[in-house]
TORVEX-23414 format. One record per residue (C-alpha): y, x, z. Coordinates in steps of 0.02 Angstrom, whole numbers, plus 50000, padded with zeros to 5 digits. Layout:
<pts>
YXZ...
</pts>
This chain:
<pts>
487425024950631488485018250774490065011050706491255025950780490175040350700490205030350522492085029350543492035047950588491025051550431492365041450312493695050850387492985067950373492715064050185494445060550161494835075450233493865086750151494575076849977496545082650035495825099650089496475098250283495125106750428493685096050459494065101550670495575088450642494155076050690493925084050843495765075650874495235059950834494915044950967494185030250897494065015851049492485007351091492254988651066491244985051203491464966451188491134962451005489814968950875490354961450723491564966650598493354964850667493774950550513492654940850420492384950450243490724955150176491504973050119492064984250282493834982850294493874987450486493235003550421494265005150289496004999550392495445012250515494895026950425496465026650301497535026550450496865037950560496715051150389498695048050382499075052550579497825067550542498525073450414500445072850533499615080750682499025094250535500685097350502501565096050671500385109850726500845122850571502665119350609502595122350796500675127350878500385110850981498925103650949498855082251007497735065950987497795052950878497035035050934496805021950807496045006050859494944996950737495684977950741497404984650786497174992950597496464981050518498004970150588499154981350545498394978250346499184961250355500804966050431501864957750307501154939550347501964943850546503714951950506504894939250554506824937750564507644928150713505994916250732505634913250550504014918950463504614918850264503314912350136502494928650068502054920849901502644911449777502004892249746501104892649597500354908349620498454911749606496864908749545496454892249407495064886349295495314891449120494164882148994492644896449005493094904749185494654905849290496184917649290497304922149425499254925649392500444933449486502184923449508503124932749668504624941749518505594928849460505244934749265503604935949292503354918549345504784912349202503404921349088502024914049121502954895449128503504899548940501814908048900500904889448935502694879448897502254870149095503154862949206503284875649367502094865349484500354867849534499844854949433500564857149291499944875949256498374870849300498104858849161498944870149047497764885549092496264871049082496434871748897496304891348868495184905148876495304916449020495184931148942496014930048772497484922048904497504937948996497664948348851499014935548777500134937248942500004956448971500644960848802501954949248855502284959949018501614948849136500454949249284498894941949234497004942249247495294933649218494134934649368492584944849332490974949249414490624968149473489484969149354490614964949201491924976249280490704988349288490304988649092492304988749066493315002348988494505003749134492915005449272492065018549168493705029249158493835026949350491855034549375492005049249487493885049149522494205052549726495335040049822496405054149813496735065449703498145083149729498355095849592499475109449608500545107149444501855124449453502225140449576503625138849690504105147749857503455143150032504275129950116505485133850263505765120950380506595120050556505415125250681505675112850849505275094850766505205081050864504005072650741502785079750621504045076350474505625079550528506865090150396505945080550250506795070250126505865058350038506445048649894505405030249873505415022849709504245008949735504004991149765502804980349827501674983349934500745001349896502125013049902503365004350021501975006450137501855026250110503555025650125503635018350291502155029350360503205046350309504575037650404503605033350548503095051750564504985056750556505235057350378507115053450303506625042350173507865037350027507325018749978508105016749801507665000249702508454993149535509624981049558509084973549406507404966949503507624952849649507344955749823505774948749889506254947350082504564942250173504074960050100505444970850065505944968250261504244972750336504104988050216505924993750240505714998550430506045017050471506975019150274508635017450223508905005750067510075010049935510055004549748510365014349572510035007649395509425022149290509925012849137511665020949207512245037649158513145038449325511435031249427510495045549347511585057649384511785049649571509705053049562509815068049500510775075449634509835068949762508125076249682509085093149703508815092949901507155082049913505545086349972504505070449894504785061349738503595045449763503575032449627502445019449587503155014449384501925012349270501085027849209502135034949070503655025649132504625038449225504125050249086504945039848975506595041549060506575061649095505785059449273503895065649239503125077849363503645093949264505385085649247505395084449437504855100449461505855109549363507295102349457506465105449609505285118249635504105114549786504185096749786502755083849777502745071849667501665056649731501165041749636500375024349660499795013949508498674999049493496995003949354497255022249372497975036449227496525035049102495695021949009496465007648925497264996549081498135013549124499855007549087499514988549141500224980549285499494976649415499634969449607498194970749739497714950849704497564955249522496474970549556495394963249677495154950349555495004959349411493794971549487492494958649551492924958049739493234938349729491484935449672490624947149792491464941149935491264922149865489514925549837489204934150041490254917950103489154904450005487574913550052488034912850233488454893450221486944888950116488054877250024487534866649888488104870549698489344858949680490224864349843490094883749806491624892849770491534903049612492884916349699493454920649876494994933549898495014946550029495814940550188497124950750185498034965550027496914977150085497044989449925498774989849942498834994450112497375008350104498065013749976499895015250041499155025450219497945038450085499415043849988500525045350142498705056250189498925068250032500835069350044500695077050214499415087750151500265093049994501675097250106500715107750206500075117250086501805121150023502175126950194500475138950212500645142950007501805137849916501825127949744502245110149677501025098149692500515080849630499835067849713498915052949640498145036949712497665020349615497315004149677495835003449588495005018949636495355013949804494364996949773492945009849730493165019349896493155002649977491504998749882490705015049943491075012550128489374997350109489444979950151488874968150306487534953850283488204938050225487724930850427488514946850520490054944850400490704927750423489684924150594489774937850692491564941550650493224941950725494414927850677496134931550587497434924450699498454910350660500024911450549501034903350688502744907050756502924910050889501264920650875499594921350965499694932851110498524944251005499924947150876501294946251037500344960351094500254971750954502094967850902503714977050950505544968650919507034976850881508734973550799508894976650607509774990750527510624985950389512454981150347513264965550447514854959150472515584963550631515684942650655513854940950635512524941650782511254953550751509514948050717508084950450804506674958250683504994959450768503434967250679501774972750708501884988650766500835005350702499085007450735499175026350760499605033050923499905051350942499875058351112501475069751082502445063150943502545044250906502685036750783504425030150753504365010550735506235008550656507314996950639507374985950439508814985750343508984966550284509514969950108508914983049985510824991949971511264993250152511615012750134512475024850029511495038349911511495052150012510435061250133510655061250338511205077850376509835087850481510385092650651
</pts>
């Protein structure tokens, strides 16, 4: 199967999982490579395929909705490395010449006593955590002589009950006789349930994009749902960014994932916040959170809470280990997943078979080579959105939509895997993290002036950013400018012309 038609196939399943026409395919260019015939980065697993197909399901799933709203019918070209590029666009947002570290210093994997861990230090309390967890200094060396004299996974268990983002590295095949992975057997990548009746859905009929008229509140962070987010913008969404301004910014991300939103900031520990959130649920078409499951719930803000407020929205959410089983409420990030879910080994495994190296130079884990879960799963629930807003446009209801980075890692799993020698041989190199970039990165990249708040005193600063992968023939996608801070706008929705 030529590596367009297997592409084609992943897509069509998608598809068919959010219920939109199969013919959408017929829509669908997917460029030739007639230059290379490896995978487009070097990973065993088949990210290209994965960056790709996610995407194009997303710009599908617009030109689905475009077409109910006004009869034209377009094209959609996604290009495979350009994708797979776009999955690390948070390593290449930069602000006036500077490329900000993306994570913190003592993040990542370390020996333990009987296997290794990995923790995850980018929140400021979650790193403070872990320091007082292993009473270290907060170096490098220091946590890794404290984690040197524990076990990895009665550590793991130690720290999460503590809140914090922890855990041990295991094989696919001990993932595979876990709790968590055996609640996750048979879920879809995506999963949309009608959860209440409610009217068709009116909207104006001359957009200019696919989502124009819809207003999207984003209650997410890092990287999952900031990256739906930005997709429903890109496709003309007005998307609401609202973060607690009880958790720090973390600019190398928050910037990259801002574009196309406006930011604005409520604490619903607030009676007034709440109240500020509830009136702006009264006129929104998309309530996307990605709290832990049960959270929101907690708070009066769970789907039939939503609903009930307003009828015929869609409630989308992103979570790390999925809504059964006993991680369900544990946090998670894609590094933790991955390595939680035996990705590290696998690939480590693929990469030491294809450089024959001895034992003592064989490393036990190797991550992906870019947040891949995050970012597949950001573009699939921008995919079901779209379609759960069509379907309130063709019939009606409230829907819910679910993805988890985990069942995504599953998804991933099922798309196969490349030799060990076609994997790291045959590949494509990542580019550089340089700044100025490689003309690759030049190439793919668009720069623009932020949109946030600024003195009138201060220059404005140049923000440049890969740009999107999907091209549609009749309504691009809108690249936007970044707000530099998470409160650069007031609570309230643009008025629709």
């Amino acid at each position: 199967m030529s590596g367009d038609s297997s592409t084609r196939s992943v897509v069509r399943a998608l598809l068919e999982d959010v219920d939109l026409p199969a013919d959408l395919l017929s829509s669908l260019t997917l460029p030739e490579r007639p230059d290379a015939t490896g995978p487009v980065v070097p990973s065993s697993f088949r990210l290209g395929t994965a960056a790709q197909a996610s995407i194009a399901a997303s710009a599908l799933s617009a030109l689905h909705i475009h077409e109910l709203r006004t009869g034209t019918k377009q094209v959609v070209t996604v290009d495979e490395r350009h994708a797979a590029l776009e999955f690390t666009s948070e390593a290449w947002a930069a602000l006036d010449g500077n490329l900000p570290e993306v994570w913190d210093p003592i993040a990542g994997v370390y020996p333990t006593e009987d296997g290794h861990v990995r923790i995850h230090t980018n929140f400021p309390h979650h790193k403070q955590g872990i320091l007082d967890l292993l009473q270290c200094q907060p170096t490098r060396e220091s946590v890794g002589e404290a984690l040197r004299q524990r076990s990895a996974q009665e550590f793991e268990e130690e720290a999460v009950s503590r809140g914090m983002c922890v855990t041990a590295l295991r094989s696919f095949h001990e993932w595979q006789q876990h709790p968590q992975a055996q609640a996750l057997q048979g879920v879809r990548p995506i999963t949309i349930v009608k959860i209440a009746e409610a009217p068709k859905r009116t909207l104006p009929s001359a957009p200019t994009s696919p989502l124009d008229g819809i207003k999207v509140l984003d209650l997410t962070r890092v990287l999952a749902g900031p990256i739906c987010g930005r997709t429903l913008a890109a496709h003309g969404a007005d998307v609401l960014w609202v973060t607690s301004p009880a958790l720090p910014a973390l600019p190398a991300i928050d910037v990259d994932t801002s574009r196309g939103k406006r930011t604005t900031q409520l604490n619903l520990d607030l009676p007034f916040d709440r109240a500020t959130l509830d009136s702006l649920l009264q006129d929104a078409d998309v309530f996307l959170q990605a709290y832990r499951p049960g959270s929101l719930a907690r708070r009066g803000y769970a789907p039939q809470d939503v609903v009930n407020v307003r009828p015929g929205i869609v409630y989308a959410s992103v979570c790390a280990y999925g809504w059964e089983g006993p991680w369900k409420e544990r946090r998670g990030f894609d590094s933790l997943v991955q390595t939680a879910t035996g990705f590290n080994i696998d690939e480590a495994d693929a990469f030491n078979e294809f450089n024959k190296m001895s034992l003592e130079e064989t490393p036990r884990y190797k991550p992906l080579p870019f947040q891949a879960l995050d970012h597949a799963a950001g573009q699939l629930l921008a995919c079901g959105i779209i379609a759960a807003l069509s379907r309130t446009i063709a019939d009606g209801g409230s829907w819910e939509v679910r993805v988890s980075l985990a069942g995504v890692g599953q998804w991933l799993r099922s798309l196969g895997r490349f030799d060990p020698e076609v994997a790291f041989g045959d590949c494509q190199p990542m580019p550089r993290r340089t700044f100025p970039p490689v003309q690759e990165i030049q190439d793919l990249s668009s720069t623009a002036p932020h949109g946030g708040r600024k003195k009138e005193s201060v220059a404005p600063v140049k923000f440049t950013a890969i740009r999107h992968a999907a091209i549609l023939s009749e309504t691009p996608v809108r690249e936007g400018k970044a707000p530099l801070v998470l409160n650069a706008h007031k609570p309230e929705w643009l008025p629709i012309n």
